[in-house]
LUMLUMDREN-2810 file (N, C-alpha, C; in Angstrom, 1 decimal):
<atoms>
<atom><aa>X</aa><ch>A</ch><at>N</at><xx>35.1</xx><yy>2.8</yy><zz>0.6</zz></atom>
<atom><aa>X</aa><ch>A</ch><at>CA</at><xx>34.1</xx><yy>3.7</yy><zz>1.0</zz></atom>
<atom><aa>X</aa><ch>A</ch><at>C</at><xx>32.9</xx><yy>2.9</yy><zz>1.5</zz></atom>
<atom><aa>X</aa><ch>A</ch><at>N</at><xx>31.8</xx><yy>3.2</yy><zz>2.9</zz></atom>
<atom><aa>X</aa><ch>A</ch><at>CA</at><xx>31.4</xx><yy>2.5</yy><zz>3.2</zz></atom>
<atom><aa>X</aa><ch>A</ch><at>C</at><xx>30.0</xx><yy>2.4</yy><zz>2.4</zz></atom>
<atom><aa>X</aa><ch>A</ch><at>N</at><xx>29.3</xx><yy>1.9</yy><zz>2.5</zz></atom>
<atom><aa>X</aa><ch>A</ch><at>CA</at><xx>28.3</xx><yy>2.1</yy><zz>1.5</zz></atom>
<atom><aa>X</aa><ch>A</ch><at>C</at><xx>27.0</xx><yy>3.0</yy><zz>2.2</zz></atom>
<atom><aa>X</aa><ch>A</ch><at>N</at><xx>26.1</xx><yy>4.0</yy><zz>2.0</zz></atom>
<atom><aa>X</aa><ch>A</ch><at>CA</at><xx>25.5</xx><yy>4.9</yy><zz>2.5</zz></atom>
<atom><aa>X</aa><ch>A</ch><at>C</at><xx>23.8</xx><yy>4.0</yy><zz>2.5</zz></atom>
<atom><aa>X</aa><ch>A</ch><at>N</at><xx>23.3</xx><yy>4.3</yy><zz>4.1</zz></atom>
<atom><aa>X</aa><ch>A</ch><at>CA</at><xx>21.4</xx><yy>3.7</yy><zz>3.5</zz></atom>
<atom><aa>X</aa><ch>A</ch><at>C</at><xx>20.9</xx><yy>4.5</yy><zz>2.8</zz></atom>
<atom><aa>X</aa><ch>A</ch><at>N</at><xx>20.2</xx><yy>3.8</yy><zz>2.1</zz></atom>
<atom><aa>X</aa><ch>A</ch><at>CA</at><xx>18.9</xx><yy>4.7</yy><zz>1.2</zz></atom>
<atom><aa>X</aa><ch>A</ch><at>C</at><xx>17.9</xx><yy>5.5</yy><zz>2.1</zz></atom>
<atom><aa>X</aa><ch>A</ch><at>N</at><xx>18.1</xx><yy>6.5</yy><zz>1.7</zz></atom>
<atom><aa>X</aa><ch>A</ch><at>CA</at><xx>17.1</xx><yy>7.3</yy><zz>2.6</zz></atom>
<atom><aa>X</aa><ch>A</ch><at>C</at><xx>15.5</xx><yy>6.7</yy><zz>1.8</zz></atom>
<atom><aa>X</aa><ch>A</ch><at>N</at><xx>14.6</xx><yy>6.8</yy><zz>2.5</zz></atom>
<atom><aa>X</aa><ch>A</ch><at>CA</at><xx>13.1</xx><yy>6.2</yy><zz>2.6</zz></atom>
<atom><aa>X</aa><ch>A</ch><at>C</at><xx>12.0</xx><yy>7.8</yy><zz>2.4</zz></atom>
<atom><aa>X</aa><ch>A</ch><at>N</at><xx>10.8</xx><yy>7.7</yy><zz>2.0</zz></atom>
<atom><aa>X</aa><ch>A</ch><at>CA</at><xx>10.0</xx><yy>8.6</yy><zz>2.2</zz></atom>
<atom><aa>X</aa><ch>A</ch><at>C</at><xx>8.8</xx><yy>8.0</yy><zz>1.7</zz></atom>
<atom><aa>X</aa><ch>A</ch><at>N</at><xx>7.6</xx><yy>8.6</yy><zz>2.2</zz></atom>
<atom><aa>X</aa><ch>A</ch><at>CA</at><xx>6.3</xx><yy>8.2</yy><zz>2.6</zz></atom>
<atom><aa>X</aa><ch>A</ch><at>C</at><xx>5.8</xx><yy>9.4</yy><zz>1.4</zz></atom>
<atom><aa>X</aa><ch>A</ch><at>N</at><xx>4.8</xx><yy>8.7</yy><zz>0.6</zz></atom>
<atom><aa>X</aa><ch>A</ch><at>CA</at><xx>3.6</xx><yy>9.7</yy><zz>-0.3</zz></atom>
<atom><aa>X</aa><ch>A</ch><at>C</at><xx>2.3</xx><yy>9.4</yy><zz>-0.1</zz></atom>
<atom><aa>X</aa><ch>A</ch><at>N</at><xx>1.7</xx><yy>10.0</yy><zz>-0.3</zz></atom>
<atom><aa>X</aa><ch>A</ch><at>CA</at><xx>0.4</xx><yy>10.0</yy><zz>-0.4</zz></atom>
<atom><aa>X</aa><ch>A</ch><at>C</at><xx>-0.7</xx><yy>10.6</yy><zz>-1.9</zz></atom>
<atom><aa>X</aa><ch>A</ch><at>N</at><xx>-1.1</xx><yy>9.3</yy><zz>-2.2</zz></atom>
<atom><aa>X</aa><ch>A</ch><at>CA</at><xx>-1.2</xx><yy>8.8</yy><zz>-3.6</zz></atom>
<atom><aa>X</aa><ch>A</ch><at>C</at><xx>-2.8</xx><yy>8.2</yy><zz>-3.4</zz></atom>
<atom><aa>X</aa><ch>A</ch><at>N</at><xx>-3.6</xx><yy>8.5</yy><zz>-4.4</zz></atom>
<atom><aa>X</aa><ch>A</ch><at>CA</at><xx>-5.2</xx><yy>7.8</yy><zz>-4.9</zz></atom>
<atom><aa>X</aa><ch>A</ch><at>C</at><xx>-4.7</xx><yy>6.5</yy><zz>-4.9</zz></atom>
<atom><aa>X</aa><ch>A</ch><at>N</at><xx>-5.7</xx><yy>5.2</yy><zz>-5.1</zz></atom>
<atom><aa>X</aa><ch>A</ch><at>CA</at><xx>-5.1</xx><yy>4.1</yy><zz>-5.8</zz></atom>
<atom><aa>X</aa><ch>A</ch><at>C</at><xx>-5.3</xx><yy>4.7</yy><zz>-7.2</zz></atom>
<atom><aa>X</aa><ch>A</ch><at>N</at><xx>-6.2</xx><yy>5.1</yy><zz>-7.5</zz></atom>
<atom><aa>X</aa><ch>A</ch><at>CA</at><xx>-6.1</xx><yy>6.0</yy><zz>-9.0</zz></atom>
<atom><aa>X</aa><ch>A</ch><at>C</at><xx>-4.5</xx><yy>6.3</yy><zz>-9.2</zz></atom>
<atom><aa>X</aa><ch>A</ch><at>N</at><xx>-4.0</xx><yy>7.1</yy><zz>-8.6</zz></atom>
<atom><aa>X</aa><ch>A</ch><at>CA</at><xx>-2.3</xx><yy>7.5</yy><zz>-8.5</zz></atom>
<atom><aa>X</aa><ch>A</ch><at>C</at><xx>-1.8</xx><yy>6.8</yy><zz>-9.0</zz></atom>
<atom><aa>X</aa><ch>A</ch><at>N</at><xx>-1.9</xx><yy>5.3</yy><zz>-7.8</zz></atom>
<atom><aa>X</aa><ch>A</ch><at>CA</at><xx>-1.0</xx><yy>4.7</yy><zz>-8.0</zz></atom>
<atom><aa>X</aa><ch>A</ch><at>C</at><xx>-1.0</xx><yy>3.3</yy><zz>-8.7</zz></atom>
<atom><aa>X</aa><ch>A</ch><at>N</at><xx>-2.1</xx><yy>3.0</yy><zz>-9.8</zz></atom>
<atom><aa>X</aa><ch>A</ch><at>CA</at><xx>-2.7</xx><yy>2.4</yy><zz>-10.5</zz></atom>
<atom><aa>X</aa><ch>A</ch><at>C</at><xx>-2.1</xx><yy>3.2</yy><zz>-12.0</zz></atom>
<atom><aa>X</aa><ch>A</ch><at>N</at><xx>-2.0</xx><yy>4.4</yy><zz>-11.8</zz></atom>
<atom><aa>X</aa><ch>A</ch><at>CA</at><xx>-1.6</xx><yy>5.0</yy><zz>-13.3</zz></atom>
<atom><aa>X</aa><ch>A</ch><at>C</at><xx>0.2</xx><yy>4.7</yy><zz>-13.3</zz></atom>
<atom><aa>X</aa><ch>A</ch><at>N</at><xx>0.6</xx><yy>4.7</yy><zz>-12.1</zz></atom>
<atom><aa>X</aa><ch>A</ch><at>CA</at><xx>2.2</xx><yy>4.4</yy><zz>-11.6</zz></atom>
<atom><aa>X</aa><ch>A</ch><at>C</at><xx>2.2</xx><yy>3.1</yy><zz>-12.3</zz></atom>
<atom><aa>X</aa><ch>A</ch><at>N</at><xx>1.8</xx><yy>2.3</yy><zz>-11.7</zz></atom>
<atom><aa>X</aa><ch>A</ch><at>CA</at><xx>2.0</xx><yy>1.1</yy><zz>-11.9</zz></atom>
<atom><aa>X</aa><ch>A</ch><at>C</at><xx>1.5</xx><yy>0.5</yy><zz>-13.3</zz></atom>
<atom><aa>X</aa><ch>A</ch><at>N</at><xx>0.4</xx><yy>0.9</yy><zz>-14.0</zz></atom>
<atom><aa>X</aa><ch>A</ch><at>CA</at><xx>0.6</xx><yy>1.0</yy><zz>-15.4</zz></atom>
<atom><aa>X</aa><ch>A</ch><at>C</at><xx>1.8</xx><yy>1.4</yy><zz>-16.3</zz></atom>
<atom><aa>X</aa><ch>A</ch><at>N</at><xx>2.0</xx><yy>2.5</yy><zz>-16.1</zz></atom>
<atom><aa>X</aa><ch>A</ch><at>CA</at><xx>3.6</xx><yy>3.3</yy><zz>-16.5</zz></atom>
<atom><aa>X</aa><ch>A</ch><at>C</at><xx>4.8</xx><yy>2.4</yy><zz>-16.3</zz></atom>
<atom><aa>X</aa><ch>A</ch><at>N</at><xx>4.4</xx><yy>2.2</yy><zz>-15.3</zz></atom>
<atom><aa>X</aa><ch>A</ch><at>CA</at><xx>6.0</xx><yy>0.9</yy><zz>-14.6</zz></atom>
<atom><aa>X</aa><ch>A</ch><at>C</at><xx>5.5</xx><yy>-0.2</yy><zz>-15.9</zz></atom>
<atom><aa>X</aa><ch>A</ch><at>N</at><xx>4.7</xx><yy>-0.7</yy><zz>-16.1</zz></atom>
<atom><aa>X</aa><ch>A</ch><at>CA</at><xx>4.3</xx><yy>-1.8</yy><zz>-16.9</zz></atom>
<atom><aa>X</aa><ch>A</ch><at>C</at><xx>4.8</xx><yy>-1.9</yy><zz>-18.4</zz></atom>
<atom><aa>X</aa><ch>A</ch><at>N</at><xx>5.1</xx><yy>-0.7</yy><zz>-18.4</zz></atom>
<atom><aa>X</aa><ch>A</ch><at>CA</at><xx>5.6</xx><yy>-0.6</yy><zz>-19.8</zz></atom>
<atom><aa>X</aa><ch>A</ch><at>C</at><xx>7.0</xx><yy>-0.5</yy><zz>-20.2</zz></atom>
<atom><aa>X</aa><ch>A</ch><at>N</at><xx>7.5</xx><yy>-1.0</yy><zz>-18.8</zz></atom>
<atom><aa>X</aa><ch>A</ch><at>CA</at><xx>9.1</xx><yy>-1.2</yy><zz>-19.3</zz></atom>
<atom><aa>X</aa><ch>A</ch><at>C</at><xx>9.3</xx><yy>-2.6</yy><zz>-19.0</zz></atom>
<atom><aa>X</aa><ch>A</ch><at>N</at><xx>10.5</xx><yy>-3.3</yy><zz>-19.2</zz></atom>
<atom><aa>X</aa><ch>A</ch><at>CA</at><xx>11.0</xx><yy>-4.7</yy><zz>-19.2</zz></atom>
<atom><aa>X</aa><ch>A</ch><at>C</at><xx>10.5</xx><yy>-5.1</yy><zz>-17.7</zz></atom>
<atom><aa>X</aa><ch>A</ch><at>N</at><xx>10.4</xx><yy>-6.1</yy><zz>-17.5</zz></atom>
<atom><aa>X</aa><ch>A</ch><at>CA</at><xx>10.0</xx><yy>-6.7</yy><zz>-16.4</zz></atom>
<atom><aa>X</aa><ch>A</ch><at>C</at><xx>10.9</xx><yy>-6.9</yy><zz>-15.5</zz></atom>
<atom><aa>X</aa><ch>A</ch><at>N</at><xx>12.2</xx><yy>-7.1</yy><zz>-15.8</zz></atom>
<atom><aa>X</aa><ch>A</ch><at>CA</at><xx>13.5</xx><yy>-7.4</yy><zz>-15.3</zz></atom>
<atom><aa>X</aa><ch>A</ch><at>C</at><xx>13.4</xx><yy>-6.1</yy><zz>-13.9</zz></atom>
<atom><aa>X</aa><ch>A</ch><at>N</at><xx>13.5</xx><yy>-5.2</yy><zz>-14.9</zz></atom>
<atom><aa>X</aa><ch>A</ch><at>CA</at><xx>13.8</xx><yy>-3.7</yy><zz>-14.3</zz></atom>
<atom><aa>X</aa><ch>A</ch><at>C</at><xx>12.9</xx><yy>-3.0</yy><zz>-13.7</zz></atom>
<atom><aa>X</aa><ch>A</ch><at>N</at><xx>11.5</xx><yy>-3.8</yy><zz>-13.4</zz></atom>
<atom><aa>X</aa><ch>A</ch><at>CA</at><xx>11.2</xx><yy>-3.1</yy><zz>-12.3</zz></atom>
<atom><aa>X</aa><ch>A</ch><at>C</at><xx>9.9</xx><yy>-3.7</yy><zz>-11.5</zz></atom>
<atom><aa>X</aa><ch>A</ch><at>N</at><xx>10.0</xx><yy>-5.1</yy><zz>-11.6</zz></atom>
<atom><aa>X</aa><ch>A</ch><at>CA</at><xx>9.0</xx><yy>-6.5</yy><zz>-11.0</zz></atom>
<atom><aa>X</aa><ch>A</ch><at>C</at><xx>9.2</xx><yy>-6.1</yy><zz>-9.2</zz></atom>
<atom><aa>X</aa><ch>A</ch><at>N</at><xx>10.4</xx><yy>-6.0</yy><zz>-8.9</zz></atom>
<atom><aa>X</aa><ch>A</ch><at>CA</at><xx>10.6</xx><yy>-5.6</yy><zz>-7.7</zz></atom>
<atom><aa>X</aa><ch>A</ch><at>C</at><xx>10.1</xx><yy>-4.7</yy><zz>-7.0</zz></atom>
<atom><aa>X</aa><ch>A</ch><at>N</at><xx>9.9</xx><yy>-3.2</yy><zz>-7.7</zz></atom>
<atom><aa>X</aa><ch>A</ch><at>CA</at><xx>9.6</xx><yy>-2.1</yy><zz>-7.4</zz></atom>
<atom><aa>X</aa><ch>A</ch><at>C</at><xx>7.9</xx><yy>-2.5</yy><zz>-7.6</zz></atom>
<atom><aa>X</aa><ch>A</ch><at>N</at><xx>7.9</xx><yy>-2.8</yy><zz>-8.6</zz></atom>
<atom><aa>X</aa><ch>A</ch><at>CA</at><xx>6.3</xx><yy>-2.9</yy><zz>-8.4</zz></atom>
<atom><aa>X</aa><ch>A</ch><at>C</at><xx>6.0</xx><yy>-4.1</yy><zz>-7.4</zz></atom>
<atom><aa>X</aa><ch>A</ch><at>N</at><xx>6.3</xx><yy>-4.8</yy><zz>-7.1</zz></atom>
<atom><aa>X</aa><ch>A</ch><at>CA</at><xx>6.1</xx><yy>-6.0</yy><zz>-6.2</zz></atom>
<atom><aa>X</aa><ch>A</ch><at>C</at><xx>5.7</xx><yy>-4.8</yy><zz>-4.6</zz></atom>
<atom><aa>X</aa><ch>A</ch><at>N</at><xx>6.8</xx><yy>-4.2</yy><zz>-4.6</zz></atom>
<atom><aa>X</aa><ch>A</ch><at>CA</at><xx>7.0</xx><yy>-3.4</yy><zz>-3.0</zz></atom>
<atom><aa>X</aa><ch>A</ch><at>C</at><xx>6.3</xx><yy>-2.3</yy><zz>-2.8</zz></atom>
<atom><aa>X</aa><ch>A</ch><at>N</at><xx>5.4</xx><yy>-1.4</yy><zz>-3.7</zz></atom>
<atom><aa>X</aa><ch>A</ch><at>CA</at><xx>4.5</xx><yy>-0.9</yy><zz>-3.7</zz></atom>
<atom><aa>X</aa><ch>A</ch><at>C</at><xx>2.8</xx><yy>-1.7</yy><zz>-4.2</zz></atom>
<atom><aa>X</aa><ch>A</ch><at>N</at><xx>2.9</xx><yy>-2.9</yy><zz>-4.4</zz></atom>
<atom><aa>X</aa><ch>A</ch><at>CA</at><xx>1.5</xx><yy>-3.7</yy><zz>-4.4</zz></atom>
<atom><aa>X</aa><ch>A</ch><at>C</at><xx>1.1</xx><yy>-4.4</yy><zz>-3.1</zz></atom>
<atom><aa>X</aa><ch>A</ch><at>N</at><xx>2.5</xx><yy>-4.4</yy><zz>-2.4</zz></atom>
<atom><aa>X</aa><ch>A</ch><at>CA</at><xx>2.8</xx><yy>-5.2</yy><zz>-0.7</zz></atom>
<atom><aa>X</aa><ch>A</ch><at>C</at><xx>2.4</xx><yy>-4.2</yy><zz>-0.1</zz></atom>
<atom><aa>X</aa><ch>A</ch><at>N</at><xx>3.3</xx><yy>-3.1</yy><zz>0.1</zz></atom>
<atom><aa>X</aa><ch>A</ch><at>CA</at><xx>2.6</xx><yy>-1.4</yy><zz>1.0</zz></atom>
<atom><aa>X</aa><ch>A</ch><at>C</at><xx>1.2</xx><yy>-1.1</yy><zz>0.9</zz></atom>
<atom><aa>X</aa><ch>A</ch><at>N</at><xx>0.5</xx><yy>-1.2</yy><zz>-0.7</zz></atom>
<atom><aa>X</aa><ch>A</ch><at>CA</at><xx>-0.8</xx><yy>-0.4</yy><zz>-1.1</zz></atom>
<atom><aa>X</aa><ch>A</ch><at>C</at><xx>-1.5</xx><yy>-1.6</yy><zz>0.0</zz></atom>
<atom><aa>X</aa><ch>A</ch><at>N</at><xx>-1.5</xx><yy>-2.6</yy><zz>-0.4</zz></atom>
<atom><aa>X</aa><ch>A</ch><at>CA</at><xx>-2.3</xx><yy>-3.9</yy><zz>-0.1</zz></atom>
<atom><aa>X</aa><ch>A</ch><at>C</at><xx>-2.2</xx><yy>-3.5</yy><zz>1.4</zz></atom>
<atom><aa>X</aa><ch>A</ch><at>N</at><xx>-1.5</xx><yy>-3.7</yy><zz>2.0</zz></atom>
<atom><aa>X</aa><ch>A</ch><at>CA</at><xx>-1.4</xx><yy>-3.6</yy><zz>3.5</zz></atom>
<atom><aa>X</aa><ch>A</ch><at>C</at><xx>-2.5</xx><yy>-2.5</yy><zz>4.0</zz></atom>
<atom><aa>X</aa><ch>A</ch><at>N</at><xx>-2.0</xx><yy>-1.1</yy><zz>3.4</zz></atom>
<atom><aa>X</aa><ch>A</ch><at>CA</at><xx>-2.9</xx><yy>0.1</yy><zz>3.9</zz></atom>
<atom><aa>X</aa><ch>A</ch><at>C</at><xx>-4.4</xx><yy>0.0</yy><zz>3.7</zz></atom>
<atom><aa>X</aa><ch>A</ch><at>N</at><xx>-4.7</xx><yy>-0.3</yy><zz>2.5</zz></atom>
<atom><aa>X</aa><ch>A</ch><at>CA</at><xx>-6.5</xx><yy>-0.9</yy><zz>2.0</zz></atom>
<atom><aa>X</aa><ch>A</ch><at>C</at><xx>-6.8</xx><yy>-1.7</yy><zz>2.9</zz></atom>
<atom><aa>X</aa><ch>A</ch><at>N</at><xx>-6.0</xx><yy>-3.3</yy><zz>3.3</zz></atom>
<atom><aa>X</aa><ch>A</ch><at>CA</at><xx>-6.4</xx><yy>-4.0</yy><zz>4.4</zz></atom>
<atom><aa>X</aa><ch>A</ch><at>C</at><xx>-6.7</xx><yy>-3.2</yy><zz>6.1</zz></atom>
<atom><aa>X</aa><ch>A</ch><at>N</at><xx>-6.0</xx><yy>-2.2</yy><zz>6.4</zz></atom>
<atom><aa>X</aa><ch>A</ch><at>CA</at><xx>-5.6</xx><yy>-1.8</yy><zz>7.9</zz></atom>
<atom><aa>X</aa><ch>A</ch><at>C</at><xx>-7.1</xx><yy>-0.9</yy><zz>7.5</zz></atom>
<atom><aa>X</aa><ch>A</ch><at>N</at><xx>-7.2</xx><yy>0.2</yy><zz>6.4</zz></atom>
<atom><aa>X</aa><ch>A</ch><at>CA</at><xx>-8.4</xx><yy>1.2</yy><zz>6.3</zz></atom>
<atom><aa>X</aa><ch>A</ch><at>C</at><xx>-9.7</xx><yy>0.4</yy><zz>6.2</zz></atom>
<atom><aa>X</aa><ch>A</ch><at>N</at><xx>-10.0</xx><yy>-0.7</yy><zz>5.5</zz></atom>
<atom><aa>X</aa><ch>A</ch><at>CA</at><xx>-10.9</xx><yy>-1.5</yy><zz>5.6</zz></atom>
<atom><aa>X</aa><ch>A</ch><at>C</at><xx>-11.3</xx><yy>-1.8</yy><zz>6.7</zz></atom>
<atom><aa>X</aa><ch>A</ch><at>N</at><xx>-10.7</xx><yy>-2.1</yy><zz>7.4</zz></atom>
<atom><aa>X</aa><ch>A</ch><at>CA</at><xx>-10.9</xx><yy>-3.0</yy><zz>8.8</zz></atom>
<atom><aa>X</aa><ch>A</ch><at>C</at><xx>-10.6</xx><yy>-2.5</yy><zz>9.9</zz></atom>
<atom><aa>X</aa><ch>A</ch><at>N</at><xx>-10.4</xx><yy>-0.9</yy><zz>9.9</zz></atom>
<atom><aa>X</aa><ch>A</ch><at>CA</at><xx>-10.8</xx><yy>0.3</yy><zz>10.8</zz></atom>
<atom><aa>X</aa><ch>A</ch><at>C</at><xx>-12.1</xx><yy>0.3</yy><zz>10.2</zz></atom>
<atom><aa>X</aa><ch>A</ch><at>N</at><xx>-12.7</xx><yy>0.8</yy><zz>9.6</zz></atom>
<atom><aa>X</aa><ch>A</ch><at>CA</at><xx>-13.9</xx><yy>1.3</yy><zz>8.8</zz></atom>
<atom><aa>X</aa><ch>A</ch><at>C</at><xx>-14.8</xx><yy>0.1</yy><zz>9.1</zz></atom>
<atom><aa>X</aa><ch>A</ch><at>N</at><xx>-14.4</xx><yy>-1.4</yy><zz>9.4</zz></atom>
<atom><aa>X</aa><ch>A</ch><at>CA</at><xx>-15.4</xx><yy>-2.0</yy><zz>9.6</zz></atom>
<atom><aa>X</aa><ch>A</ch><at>C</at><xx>-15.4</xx><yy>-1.9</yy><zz>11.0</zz></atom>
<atom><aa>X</aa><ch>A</ch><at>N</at><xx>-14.4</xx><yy>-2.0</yy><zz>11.8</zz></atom>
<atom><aa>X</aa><ch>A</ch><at>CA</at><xx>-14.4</xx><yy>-1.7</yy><zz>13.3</zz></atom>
<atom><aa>X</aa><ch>A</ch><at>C</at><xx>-15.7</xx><yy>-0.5</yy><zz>13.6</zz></atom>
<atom><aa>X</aa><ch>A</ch><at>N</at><xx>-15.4</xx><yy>0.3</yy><zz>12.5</zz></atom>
<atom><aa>X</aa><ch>A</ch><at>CA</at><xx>-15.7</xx><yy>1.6</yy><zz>13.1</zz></atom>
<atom><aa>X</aa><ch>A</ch><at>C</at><xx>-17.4</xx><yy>1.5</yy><zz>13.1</zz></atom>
<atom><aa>X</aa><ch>A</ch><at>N</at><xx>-18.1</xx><yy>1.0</yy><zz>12.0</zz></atom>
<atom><aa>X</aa><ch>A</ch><at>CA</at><xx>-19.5</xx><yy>0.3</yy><zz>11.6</zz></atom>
<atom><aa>X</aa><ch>A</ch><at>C</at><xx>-20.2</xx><yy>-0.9</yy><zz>12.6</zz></atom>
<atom><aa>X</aa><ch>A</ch><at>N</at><xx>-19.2</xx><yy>-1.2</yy><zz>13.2</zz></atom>
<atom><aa>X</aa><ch>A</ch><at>CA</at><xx>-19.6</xx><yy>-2.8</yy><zz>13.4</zz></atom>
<atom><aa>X</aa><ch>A</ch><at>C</at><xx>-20.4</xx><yy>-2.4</yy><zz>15.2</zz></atom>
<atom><aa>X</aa><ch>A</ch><at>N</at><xx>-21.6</xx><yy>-2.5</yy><zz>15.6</zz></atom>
<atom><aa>X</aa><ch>A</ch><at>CA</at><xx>-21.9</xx><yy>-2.7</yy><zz>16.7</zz></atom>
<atom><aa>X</aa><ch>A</ch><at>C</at><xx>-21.6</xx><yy>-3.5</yy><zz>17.5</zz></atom>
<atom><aa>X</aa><ch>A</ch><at>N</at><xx>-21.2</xx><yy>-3.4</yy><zz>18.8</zz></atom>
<atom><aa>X</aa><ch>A</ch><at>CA</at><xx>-21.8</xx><yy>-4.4</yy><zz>19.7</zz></atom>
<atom><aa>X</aa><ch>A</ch><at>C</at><xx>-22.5</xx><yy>-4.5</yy><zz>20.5</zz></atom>
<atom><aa>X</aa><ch>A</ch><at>N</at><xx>-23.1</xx><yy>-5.4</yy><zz>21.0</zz></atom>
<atom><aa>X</aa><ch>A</ch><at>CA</at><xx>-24.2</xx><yy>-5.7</yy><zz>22.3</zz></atom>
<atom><aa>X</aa><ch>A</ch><at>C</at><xx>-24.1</xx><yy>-5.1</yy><zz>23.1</zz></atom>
<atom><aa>X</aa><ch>A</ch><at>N</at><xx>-24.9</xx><yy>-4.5</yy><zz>24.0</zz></atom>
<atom><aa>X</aa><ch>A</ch><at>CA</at><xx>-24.5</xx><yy>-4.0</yy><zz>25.5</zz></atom>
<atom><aa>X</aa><ch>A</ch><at>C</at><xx>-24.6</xx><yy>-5.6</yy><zz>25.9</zz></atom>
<atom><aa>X</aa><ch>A</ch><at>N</at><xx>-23.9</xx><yy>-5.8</yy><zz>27.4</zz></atom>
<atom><aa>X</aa><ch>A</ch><at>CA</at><xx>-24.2</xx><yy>-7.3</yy><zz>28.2</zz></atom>
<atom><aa>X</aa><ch>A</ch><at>C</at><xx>-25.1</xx><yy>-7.2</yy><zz>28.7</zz></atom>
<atom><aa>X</aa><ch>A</ch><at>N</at><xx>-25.8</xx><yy>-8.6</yy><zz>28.5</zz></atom>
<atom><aa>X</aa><ch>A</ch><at>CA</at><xx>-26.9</xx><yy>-8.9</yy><zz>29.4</zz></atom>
<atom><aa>X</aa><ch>A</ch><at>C</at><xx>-27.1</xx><yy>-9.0</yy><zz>30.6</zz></atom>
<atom><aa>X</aa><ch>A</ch><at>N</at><xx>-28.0</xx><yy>-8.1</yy><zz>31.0</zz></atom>
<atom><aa>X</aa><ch>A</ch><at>CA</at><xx>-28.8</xx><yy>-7.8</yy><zz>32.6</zz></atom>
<atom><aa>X</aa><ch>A</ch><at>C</at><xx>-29.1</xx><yy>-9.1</yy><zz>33.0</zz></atom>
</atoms>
């Protein structure tokens, strides 16, 4: 039987959220779920980086050129 992909889905989570997630995760063996928390600290990280740095884009002036 062939093997089937995992279907994927997107949430939308506080880091509060996902800080209580990841606590929760913490309290089981490490074996069983270093992975999962590894691939939601790579995603969160990513998103905080991209929102940060729209938000500074968004702040940030530039010069008109000089006449």
């Amino acid at each position: 039987m062939a093997e089937q992909a995992q279907q994927t889905i997107k949430l939308e989570l506080t880091i509060d959220e996902v800080n209580a997630i990841l606590a929760s995760l913490g309290k089981h063996p490490f074996e069983s779920i270093f992975m999962l928390v590894q691939k939601i600290q790579q995603q969160g990280s990513a998103q905080v980086q991209a929102a940060e740095a729209a938000a500074n884009a968004a702040t940030s002036t530039v010069a008109p050129p000089a006449v």
